[in-house]
N, C-alpha and C positions, 0 to 999 in steps of 0.2 A: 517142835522138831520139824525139821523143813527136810524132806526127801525128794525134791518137784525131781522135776527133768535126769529121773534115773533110769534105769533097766529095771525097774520092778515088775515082775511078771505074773506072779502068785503070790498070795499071802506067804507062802515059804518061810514059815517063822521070826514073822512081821512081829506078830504077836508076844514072842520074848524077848523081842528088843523095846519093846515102851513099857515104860512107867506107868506103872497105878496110876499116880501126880500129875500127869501128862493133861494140860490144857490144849492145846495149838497141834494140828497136826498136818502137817500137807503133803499131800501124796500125787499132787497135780504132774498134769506129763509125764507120766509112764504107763508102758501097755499092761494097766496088768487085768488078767483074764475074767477077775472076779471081784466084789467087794472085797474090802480086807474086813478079818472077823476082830473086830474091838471091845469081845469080851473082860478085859483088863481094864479100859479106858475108862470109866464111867464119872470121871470126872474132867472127861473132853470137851472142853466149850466152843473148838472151832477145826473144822474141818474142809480140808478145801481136797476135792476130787476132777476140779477143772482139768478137762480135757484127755479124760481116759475113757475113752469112745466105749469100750471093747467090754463091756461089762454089764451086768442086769441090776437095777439096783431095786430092791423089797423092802416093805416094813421092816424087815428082819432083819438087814443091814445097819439101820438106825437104834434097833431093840436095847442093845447096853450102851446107848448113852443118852440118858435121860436127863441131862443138865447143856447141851448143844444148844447151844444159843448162834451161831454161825455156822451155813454149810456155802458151800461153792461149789455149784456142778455148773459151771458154765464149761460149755463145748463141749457135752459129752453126747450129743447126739437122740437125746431124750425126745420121746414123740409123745411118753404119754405119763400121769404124774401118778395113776391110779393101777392096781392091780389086782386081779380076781379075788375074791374071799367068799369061802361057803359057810352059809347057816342054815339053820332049822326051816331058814324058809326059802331053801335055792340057792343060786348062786347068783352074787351083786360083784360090785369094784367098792375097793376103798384103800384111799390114802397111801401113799408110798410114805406119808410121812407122818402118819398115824401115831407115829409111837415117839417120836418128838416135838410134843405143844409147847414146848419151853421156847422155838425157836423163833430169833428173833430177825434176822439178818438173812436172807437165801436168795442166794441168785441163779438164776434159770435162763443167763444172757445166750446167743449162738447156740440154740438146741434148733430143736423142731417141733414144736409145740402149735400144734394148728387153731385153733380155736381159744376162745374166749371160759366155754364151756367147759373144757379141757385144763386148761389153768384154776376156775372155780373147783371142782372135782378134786383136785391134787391139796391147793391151798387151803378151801374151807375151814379144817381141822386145825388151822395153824393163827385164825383170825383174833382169840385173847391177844396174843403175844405178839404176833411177826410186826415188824415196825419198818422191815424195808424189802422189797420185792423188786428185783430186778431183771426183767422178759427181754432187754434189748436184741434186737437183731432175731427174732422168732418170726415164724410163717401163722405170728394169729392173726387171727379173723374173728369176726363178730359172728360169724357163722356155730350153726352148731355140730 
């Protein structure tokens, strides 16, 4: 299902218009405020979020779909790949993409991603599976 280059703004009952079935979905190029919730999808194998700046993206995002083998967040403005989590022993960062290992294909091209450090951090958790990484056009550094 290709939505690129709309007026999407909010999830605004995104969610009762896809299909169970729904492999492919691209939401690139529009403003919209927030992840959309793909509760339904969970047999979504490609997701493309290129260039929707305006949005926070969580573990929590990726949570129902655990078969994504493709994401695309090129030019969303991403600084950083990891987010707070608390346990029994403090509080640590881990993984924006925690809860999708299946993935295979992600692209991270035109964000903001400063370091080397920073990309380790985010991808780690993605190292069985991810077969293509692509950072073009980022502000890293070897720095940490």
């Amino acid at each position: 299902l290709d939505l690129s280059s709309n007026r999407l703004e909010d999830e605004g009952g995104l969610s009762l218009l896809l299909p169970n079935s729904l492999r492919q979905l691209n939401l690139s190029s529009n403003p919209l405020s927030a992840p959309p919730l793909l509760l339904g999808c969970s047999l979504l194998l490609s997701l493309d979020l290129s260039y929707v700046t305006s949005m926070a993206l969580q573990s929590a995002t990726f949570a129902p779909l655990p078969h994504l083998l493709q994401l695309r967040l090129q030019g969303c403005g991403l600084q950083s790949l990891t987010e707070p989590s608390t346990s029994g022993t403090g509080t640590s960062v881990r993984s924006i993409f925690c809860r999708c290992r299946c993935l295979q294909d992600l692209c991270l091209a035109e964000n903001e991603i400063p370091t080397l450090a920073a990309v380790e951090a985010g991808v780690q958790v993605l190292r069985q599976h991810l077969m293509e990484l692509d950072l073009r056009d980022n502000p890293v550094s070897s720095g940490s």
